[in-house]
N, C-alpha and C positions, 0 to 999 in steps of 0.2 A: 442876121449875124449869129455865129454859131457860140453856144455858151459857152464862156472860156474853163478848159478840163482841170478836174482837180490833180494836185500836184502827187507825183507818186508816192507813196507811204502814207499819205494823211490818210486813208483811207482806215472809218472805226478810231478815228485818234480820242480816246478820252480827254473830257474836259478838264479844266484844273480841280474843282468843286466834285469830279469822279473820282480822280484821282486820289484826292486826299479822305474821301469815304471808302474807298478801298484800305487804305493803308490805316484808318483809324479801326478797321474790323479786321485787319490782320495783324495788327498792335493788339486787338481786343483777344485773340483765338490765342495770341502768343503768350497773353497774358495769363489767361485762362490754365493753358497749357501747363507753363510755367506753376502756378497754384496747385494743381492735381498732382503733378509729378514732386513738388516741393511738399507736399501734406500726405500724400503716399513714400512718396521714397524716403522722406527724412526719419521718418519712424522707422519705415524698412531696413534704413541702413543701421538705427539705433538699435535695433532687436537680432540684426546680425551678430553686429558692434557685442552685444549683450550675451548672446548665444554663444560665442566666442570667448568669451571670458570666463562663464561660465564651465565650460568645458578645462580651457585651460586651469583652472579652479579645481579640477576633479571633483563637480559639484554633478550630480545624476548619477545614470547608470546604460552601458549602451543596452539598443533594445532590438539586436539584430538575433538570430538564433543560434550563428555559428558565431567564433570568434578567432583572430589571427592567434598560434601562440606556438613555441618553438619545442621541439622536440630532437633531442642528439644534433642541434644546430640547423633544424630543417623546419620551415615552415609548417604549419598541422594546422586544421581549423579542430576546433574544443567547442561543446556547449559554454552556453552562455546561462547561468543558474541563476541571472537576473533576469531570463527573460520575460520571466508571468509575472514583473512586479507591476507591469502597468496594466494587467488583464484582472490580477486577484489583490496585489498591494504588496508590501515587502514579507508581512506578518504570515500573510495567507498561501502565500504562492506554491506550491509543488515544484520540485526538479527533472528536467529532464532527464535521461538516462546518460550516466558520461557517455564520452565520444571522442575519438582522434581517429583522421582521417587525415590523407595528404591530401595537399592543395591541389597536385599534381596527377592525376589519376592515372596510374601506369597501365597499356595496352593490353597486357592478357585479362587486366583485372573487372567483371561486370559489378560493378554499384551498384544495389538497388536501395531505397530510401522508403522505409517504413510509416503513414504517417498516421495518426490516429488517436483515441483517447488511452483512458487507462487500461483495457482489452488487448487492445495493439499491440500496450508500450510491457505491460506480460505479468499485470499483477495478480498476486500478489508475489512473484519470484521472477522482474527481469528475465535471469539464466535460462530458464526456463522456457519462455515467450515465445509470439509470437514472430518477432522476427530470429530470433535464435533456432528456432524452429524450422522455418525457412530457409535459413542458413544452412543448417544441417542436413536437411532434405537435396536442396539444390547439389553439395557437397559431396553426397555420395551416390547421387545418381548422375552427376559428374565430373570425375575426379579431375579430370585433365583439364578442367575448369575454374579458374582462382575468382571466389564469390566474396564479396562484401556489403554485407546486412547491414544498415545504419538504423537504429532505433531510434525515433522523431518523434514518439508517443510522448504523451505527460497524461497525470492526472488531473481530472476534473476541465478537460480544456472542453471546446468543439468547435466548428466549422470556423467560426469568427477569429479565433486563435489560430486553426490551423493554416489558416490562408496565410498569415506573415511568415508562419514558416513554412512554409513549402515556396513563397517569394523569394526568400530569401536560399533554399536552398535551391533554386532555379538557376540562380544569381551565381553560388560558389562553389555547390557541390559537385558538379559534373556528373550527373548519376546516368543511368544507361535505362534504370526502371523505376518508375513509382508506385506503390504499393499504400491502397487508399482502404483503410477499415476505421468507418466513423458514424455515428448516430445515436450515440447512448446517451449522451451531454448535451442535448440540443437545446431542451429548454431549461436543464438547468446551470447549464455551463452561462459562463461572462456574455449577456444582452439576450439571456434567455428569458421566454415565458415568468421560470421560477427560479432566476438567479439570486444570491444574495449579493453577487460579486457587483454592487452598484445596478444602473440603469436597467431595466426592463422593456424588449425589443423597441429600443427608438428606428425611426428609419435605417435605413442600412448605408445611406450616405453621412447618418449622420455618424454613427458605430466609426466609420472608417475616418473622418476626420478627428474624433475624438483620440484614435489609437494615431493618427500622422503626428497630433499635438504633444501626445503622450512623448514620440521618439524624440520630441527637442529636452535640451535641458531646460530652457524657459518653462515649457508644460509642468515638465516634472519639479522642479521648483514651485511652480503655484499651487501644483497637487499637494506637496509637503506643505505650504504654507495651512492652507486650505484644512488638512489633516491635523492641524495641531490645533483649529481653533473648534472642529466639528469632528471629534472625536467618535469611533464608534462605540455602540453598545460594549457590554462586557466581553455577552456570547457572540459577538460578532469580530472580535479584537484578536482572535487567533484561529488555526485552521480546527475546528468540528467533526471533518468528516461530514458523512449524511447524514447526519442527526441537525444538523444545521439546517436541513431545508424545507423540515416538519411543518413548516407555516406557511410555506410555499406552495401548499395545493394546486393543480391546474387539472379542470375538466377537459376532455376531451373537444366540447363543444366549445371552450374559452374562447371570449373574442381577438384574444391576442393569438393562437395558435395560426391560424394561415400566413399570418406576417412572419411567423418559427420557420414554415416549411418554404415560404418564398424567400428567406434569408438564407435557408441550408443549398435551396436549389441553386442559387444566386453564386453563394461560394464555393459550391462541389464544383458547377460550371469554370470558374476562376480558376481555380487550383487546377483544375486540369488543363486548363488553354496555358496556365503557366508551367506545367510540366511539359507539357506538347513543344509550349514555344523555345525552352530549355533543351531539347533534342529528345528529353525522355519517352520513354514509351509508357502506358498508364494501366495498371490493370487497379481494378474500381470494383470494393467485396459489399454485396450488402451484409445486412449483420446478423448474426445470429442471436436469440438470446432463451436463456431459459425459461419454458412453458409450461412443462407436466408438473417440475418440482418448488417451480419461486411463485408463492401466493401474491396476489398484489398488495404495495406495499400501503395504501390507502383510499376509500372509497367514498363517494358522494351521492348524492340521489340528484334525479333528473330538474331541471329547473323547474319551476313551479311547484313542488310537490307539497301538498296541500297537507294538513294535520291530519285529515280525515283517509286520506290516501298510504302517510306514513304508520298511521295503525292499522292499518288493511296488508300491509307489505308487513310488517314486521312481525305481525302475529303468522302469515304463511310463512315466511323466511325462519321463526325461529320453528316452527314446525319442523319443518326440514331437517332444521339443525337434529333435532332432539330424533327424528327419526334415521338420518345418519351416524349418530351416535351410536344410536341401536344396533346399528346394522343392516337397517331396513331400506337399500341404498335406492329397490324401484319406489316404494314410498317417499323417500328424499326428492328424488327426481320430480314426483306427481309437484309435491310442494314447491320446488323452486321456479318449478314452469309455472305454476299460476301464478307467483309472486310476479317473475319477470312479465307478467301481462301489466302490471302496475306501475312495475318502475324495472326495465334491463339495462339502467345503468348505471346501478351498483356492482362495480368492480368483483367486489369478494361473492356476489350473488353469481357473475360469471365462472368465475369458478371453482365453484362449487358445483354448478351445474356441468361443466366439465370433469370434477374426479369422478361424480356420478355415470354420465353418459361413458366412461372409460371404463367403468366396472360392469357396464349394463353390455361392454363391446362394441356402443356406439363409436369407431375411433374418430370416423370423419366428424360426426359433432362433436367429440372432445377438443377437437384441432380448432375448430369452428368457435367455440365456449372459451377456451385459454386464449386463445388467440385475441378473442376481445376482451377477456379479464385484462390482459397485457394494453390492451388500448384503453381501457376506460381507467385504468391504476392512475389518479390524481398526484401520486409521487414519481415523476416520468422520469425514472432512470433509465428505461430501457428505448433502447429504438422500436419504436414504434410500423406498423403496417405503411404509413402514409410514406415514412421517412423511408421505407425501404422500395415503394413504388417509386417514389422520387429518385433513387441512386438509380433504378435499373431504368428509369426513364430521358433519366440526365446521357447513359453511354447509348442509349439506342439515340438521340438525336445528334450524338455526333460526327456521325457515318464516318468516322476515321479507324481504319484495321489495324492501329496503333493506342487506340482507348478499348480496354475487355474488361467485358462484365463478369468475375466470377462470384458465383450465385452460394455463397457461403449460408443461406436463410433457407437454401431449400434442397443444399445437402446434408446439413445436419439434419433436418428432417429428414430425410432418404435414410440416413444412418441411425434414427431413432426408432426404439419401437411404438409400434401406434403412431410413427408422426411426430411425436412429442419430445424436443430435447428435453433431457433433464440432468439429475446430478452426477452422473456419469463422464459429460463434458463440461457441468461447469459448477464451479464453485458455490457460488451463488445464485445472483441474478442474471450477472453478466462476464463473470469472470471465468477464466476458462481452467481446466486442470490440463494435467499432461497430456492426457488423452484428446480431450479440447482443442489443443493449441496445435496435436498433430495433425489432427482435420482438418482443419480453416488453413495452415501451412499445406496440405496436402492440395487442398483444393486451392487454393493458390499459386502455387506451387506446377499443376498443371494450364494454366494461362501461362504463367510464366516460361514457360520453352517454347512456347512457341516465337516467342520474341527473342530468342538465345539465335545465334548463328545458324548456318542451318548444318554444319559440317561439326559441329560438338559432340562426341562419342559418347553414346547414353548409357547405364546401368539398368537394372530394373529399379522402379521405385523402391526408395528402403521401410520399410516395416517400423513401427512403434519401439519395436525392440532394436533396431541397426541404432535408431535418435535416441533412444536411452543411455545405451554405450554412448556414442559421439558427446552427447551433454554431462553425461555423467550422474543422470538421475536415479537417486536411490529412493527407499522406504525413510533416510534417516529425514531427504530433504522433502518425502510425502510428510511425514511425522510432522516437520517442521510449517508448512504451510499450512497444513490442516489446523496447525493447531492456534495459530494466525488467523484464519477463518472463523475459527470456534470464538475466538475472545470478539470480531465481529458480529459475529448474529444476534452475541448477547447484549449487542448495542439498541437503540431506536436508529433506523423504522425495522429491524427486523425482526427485532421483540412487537409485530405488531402483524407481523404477515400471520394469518389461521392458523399456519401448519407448523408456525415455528419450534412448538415443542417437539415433533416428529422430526422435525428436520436436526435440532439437539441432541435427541436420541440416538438417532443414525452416524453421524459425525463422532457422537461420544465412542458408539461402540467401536467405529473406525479406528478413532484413536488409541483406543485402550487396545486393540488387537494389535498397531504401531509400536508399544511401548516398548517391546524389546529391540528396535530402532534405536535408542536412545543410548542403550547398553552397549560397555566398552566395545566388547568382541563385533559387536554391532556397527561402531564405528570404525574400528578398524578395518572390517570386511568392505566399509564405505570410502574407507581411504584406499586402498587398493586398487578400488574399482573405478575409484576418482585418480591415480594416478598413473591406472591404463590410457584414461581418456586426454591425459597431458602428456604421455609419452607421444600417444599419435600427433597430436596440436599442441605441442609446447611454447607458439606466441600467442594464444585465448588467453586473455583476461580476465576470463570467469570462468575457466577451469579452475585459473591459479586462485580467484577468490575463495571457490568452493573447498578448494585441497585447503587453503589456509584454515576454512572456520574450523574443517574437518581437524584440523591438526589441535589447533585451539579449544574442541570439544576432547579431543583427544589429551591434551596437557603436552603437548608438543610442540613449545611452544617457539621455541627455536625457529625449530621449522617452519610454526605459523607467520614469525613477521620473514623469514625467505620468502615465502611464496605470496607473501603480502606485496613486498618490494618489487618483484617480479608482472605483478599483475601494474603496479603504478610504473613500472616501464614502458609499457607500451599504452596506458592512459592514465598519463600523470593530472590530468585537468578533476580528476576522481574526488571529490572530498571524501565522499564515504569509505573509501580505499584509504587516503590519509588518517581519517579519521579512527578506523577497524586498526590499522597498521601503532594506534597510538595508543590502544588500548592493549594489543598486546605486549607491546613494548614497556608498556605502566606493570603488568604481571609479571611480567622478566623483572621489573624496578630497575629499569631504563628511564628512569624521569627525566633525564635532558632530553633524551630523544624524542620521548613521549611527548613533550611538551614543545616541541618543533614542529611532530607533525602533526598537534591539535591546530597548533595555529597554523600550519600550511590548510588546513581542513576547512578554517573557517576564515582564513582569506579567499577562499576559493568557492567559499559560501557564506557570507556574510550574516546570514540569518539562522545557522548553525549551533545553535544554541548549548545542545551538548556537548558539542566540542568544546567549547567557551567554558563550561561547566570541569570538563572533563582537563584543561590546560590548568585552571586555578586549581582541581585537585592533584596535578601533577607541582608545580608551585608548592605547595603548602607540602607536600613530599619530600623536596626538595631542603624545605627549610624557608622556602622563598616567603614569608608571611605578607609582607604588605602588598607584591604583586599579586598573590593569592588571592587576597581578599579587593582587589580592583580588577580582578575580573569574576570573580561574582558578583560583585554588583554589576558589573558588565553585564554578566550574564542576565542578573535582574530589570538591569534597563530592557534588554532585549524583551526577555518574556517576566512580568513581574511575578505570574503566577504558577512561580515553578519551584516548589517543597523543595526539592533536592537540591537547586539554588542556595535557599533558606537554611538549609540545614547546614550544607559547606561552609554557607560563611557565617550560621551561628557556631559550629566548633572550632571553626578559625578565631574568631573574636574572643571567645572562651580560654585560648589557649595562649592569645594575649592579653589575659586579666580583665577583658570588659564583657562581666558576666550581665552587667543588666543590658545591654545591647544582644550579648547572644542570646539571654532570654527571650527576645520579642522577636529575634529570628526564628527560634523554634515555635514560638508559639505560630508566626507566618507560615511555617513550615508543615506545621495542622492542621492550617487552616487552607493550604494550597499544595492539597496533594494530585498527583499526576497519574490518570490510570494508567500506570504501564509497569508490567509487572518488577521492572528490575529498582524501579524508584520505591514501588512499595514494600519491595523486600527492605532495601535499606532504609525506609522512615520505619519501618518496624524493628528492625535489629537497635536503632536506633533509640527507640522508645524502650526495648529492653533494658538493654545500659542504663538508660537514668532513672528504671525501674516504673517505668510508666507501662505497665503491664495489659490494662483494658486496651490502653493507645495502641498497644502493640497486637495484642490479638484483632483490636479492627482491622488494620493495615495490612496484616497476615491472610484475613478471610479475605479481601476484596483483591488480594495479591492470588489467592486458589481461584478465586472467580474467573479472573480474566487466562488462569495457566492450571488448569484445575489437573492435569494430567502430571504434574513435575512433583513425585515422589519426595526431594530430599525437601521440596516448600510443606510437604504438609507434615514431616517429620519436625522442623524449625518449628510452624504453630501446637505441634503439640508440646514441645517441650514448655513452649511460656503457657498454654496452656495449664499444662501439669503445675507449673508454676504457681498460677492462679486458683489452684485446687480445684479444677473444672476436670477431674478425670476419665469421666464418660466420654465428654467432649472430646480430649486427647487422645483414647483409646480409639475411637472413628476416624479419627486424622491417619494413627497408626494405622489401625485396620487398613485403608484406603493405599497407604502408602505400599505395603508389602502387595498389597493387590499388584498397584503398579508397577513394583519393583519387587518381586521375587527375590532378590539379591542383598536388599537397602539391611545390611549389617547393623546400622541403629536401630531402624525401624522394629527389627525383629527383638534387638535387646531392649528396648525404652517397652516395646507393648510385653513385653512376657514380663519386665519388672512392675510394669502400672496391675498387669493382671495376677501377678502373686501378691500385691498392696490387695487386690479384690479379693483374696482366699480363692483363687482358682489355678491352684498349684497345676491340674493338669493340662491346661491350653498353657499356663505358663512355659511347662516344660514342653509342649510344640514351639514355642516361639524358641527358645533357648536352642533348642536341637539343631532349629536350622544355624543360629547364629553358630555355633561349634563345626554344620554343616560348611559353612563359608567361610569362616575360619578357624581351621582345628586349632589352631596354637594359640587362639586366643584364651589365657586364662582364666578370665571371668565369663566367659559363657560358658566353660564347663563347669565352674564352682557355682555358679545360678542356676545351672542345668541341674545340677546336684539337688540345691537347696530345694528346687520346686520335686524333684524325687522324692528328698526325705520327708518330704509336708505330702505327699503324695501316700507315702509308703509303702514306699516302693526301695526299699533300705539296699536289697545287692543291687542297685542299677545304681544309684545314690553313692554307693560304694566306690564303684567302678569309674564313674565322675569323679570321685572325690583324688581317689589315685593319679587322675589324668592331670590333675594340679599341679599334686605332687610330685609329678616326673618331670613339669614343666618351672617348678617354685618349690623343692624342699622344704621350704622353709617359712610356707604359710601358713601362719599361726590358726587362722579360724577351719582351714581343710584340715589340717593333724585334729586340734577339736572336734570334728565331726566326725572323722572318721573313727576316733576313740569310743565317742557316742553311739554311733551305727554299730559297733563292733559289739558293745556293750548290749547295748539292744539286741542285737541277733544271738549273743549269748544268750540273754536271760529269756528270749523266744525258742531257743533250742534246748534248753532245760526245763520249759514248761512241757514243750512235745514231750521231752525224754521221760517225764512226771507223770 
């Protein structure tokens, strides 16, 4: 009998006892489930929740690099001047270069997007720069071309920084080209080797979640909480400069240096696949930097090196020395080569061995010697050899005909003699002058047409002097840079480079050749020449700046806030425009105005310090005393250690009866003085006034220090000088001054008065002569001119002065005197002959 078939569907029927172990482990997964998502998302939603609120709170700062904002009713994207608060902190951060730019990029128009450190961005004169540069190049070699140069550059940044902007302007700026000049800041820029800006190269995943954290307000809230309890150092509380990272040494062999260049190669790679991906096209410069003339700025000996080793090296090194001194430059050479058998990896022993090998005509080992003086320099400002293999190695693996390498490291050398850039193109170490900035644009400048249309009608390239015109660069604004650079060198590290005293020298003499730059006729010749170059381009911005200072150097002042106004038309996101436009308008004694557009200046820049300074002194102008005096302390919150702060609001408080409060301002104000020439004028004129006379002569010498070329400062310290019966003293101040100023009408009167106090009637009457020379109708330099005559005796020249008075003051009691004397005396001299 056949087994009876199972019924259809039973077939696999779970049991009941399956059943309910199935649904007890998908109760259990659901459960589970449920837990993860309820201990994940509940927080998630809470730190949204939080995020949100925060925001709405106006609590943080956005950390994108462009920013929405409206110009003549049109949308514009604007730097963002909070952007480096989370890379340096609010205290330390550097500015972008303003910027307005439409959202909208109009059809004829090419963008291209500049990005780089402070090289790039065209210190120490924006106007001037490298992308300005560029601009002007591309502009007249094609006219029929409408070019726009966006400046992207900051100080002190590098590759880690530049990646968020160049993301971000992938995102909004629409640019057509990117233009990538970066490597000087590698290790000591933010998660460098030698940064001080926090962390020292952690992983590079971890760098990027640090800065994702940074862009919430949550982040940045716990950073501020965090900052108020872990306070920095003093020296570390506000921006330094390089002098700040003197502690920072890195050898070449550092263990942390391959993690530098596998971070740089990482992010040059990024930035370009996000320019790529953006539609732009990429041209990618390695760097150039100075070799023949920048000493390294700090050196180390090789690891291990023994005591017995470091007096075997030091005794041939200082050989050397003492025989280069001599002049005995093959002798020097013998020495340096046997030292570097010891130890070749002392910096300054490199080159050294390179000025030598350059004097001997060696050039290829000169090139060879600097070349590694510049890599083994422990203070790594400059881009290095590795860092410049790495950029030409990053665009050779790209194989895209839209990424070009121009090779800006080994055309300056092409264009150098011997090989060697030096201070011809650059300021420094790494900064560039005008010449400088027209190479690296030039050679850029030719990558870039190739990526222009191909049907774009070309010019011939323009000449140094066509981009002179176009920018409007004169001798007033060499004068002015130089003399910018000059108050640098005499900082640390470069009071530490060998050569720096020659390098002093050279600069000094530059600028003393400059000084009549400085002179009226001088600037007027510069305003002329500066408002040819705004007749051609009347919407630049930094024409109109330039025409401005010029006017303002001028005493023109009218016209300096027109053309102030003018330039914040077309980049009103400018604080430093605000803030320039507020100061002349303080010398008009505009103090409403002034004090509007200090504060547009420092709403636009929050950490604007002088402005802030510069609004309470427009306040207390006004009359306004107790806003005055709340924004110096403003001001003081900001920066506590700012004399000029101190000083504001000790004569504010003084002028409301609370003299033992302004006393201890001034004393703060002694005690926190600010190297920068125009604060120590005023704590010194300052100190005059309430007869604090030694106070004043310090503040005055450290004020030539840093401006040692500026005529009427060393006329001011002579006077208090003379004051102080230091006359010697003051007579060199003088002296110095007419040096510099041929013209300087006190100069010439204060030293021939200090010089007939010395009984030397006849350098007196030179100084006198010119004063009379400069101006005839001045009475008292011809009645001084007199006086040192008749002490002279030199009685009808004496005469003939004394007359000139008279025609000019009938009625000058002591010239009638004299001249009755003189008359008397040449009688009783013409009776003795006659005798």
């Amino acid at each position: 009998m056949p087994a009876p078939r199972k019924k259809k569907g039973a077939r696999g029927r779970p049991s009941p006892q399956a059943n309910t172990s199935q649904s007890a482990a998908l109760s259990l997964g659901r459960l589970w489930s449920f837990r993860v998502l309820t201990g994940l998302g509940i927080p998630i939603l809470l730190l949204g929740a939080l995020e949100v609120i925060l925001r709405l709170a106006g609590l943080g700062y956005p950390t994108s690099f462009l920013l929405t904002f409206h110009r003549d009713g049109r949308p514009v994207f604007v730097q963002n001047n909070c952007f480096g608060w989370r890379f340096f902190g609010p205290a330390m951060a550097r500015l972008p270069k303003p910027l307005c730019i439409s959202k909208t990029k109009n059809s004829d128009t090419m963008r291209i997007i500049v990005f780089g450190e402070s090289a790039a961005m065209g210190d120490p004169e924006p106007r001037f720069g490298l992308p300005r540069m560029l601009q002007a190049i591309l502009e007249l070699r094609y006219p029929d071309k409408h070019f726009e140069v966006i400046n992207a550059g900051m100080v002190a940044i590098n590759s880690n920084v530049i990646l968020p902007i160049a993301k971000d302007c992938a995102k909004n700026a629409h640019a057509d080209i990117w233009v990538l000049y970066m490597g000087n800041n590698e290790v000591v820029g933010p998660f460098g080797a030698g940064t001080v800006f926090g962390q020292q190269v952690p992983p590079l995943p971890l760098i990027r979640a640090n800065l994702a954290l940074k862009s919430t307000r949550i982040g940045q809230s716990t950073e501020t909480l965090f900052s108020k309890f872990n306070k920095p150092s003093e020296d570390q509380s506000e921006w330094g400069g390089m002098e700040m990272f003197l502690k920072q040494q890195v050898r070449a062999d550092d263990p942390r240096m391959p993690r530098v260049y596998e971070h740089f190669s990482k992010n040059l790679s990024d930035i370009i696949s996000a320019g790529r991906n953006s539609g732009a096209a990429i041209v990618v410069s390695t760097v150039a930097v100075n070799l023949r003339d920048s000493a390294p700025f700090a050196s180390e000996h090789r690891a291990n090196f023994s005591k017995q080793n470091a007096e075997q090296w030091d005794q041939l090194y200082r050989s050397g020395i003492t025989a280069q001194e001599a002049g005995k430059i093959e002798e020097a050479y013998d020495w340096y080569c046997r030292a570097a058998q010891v130890d070749d990896q002392f910096a300054d022993l490199r080159f050294r061995q390179g000025f030598c090998a350059l004097a001997l005509g060696k050039a290829l080992e000169a090139q060879q010697q600097m070349s590694a003086a510049r890599d083994l320099d422990t203070l790594r400002f400059r881009c290095d050899s590795r860092l410049n293999a790495l950029i030409r190695q990053t665009v050779t693996n790209q194989s895209d005909t839209h990424v070009i390498l121009a090779d800006a490291e080994r055309t300056f050398a092409e264009h150098s003699k011997d090989g060697l850039p030096g201070s011809e193109l650059f300021y420094e170490h790494v900064h560039l002058t005008f010449r400088g900035n027209y190479l690296l644009a030039l050679t850029l400048a030719a990558q870039v047409q190739g990526l222009l249309p191909g049907n774009v009608p070309a010019k011939a390239w323009p000449s140094e002097e066509d981009c002179t015109r176009r920018l409007a660069w004169t001798d007033w604004n060499k004068q002015k840079s130089l003399a910018d650079i000059y108050s640098r060198l005499n900082e640390p590290p470069f009071v530490n480079e060998l050569n720096h005293n020659a390098q002093i020298r050279e600069l000094g003499t530059i600028l003393q050749q400059l000084m009549p730059a400085t002179r009226p006729a001088s600037i007027q010749a510069a305003k002329v020449f500066c408002e040819s170059a705004v007749t051609a381009a009347p919407d630049d911005p930094n024409l109109r700046e330039q025409l401005a200072l010029l006017d303002e150097a001028a005493n023109e002042l009218p016209a300096a806030e027109t053309n102030e106004q003018a330039a914040l038309t077309s980049v009103p996101s400018s604080s430093q425009d605000w803030s320039e436009l507020g100061v002349i308008q303080a010398k008009l004694k505009e103090y409403d105005n002034a004090a509007g557009a200090f504060r547009r200046a420092f709403e636009l820049n929050p950490q604007d310090f002088l402005s802030l300074q510069n609004l309470a002194q427009a306040l207390k102008n006004l009359g306004k005393r107790e806003d005055a005096i709340r924004e110096y302390r403003h001001t003081l919150a900001l920066k506590p250690r700012f004399g000029a702060a101190w000083l504001g609001l000790g004569e504010t408080l003084e002028e409301a009866g609370n003299k033992a409060e302004a006393e201890k301002c001034y004393q703060n104000a002694l005690r926190n003085r600010v190297q920068y020439t125009p604060e120590l004028i005023s704590l010194a004129r300052f100190c005059e006034i309430h007869g604090w006379r030694e106070a004043a002569a310090t503040n005055y010498e450290d004020a030539i220090k840093l401006s040692p070329f500026d005529a009427s400062l060393h006329v001011e310290a002579a006077k208090n000088l003379t004051e102080l019966g230091r006359a010697a003293a003051a007579e060199q101040h003088l002296a110095t001054a007419i040096q510099l100023d041929p013209n300087s009408l006190e100069g010439h009167f204060l030293y021939g008065v200090s010089l007939g106090r010395d009984k030397k009637p006849s350098d007196a009457a030179q100084q006198f002569s010119e004063v009379v020379r400069i101006m005839p109708e001045m009475v008292e330099g011809h009645f001084n001119l007199a006086i040192s005559l008749t002490d002279e005796g030199k009685y009808s020249e004496a005469l003939d002065q004394f007359n000139q008075v008279l025609q000019r003051n009938p009625n000058h009691a002591a010239a009638l005197q004299y001249v009755e004397a003189i008359k008397r005396k040449l009688s009783l001299m013409q009776s003795g002959k006659n005798n």
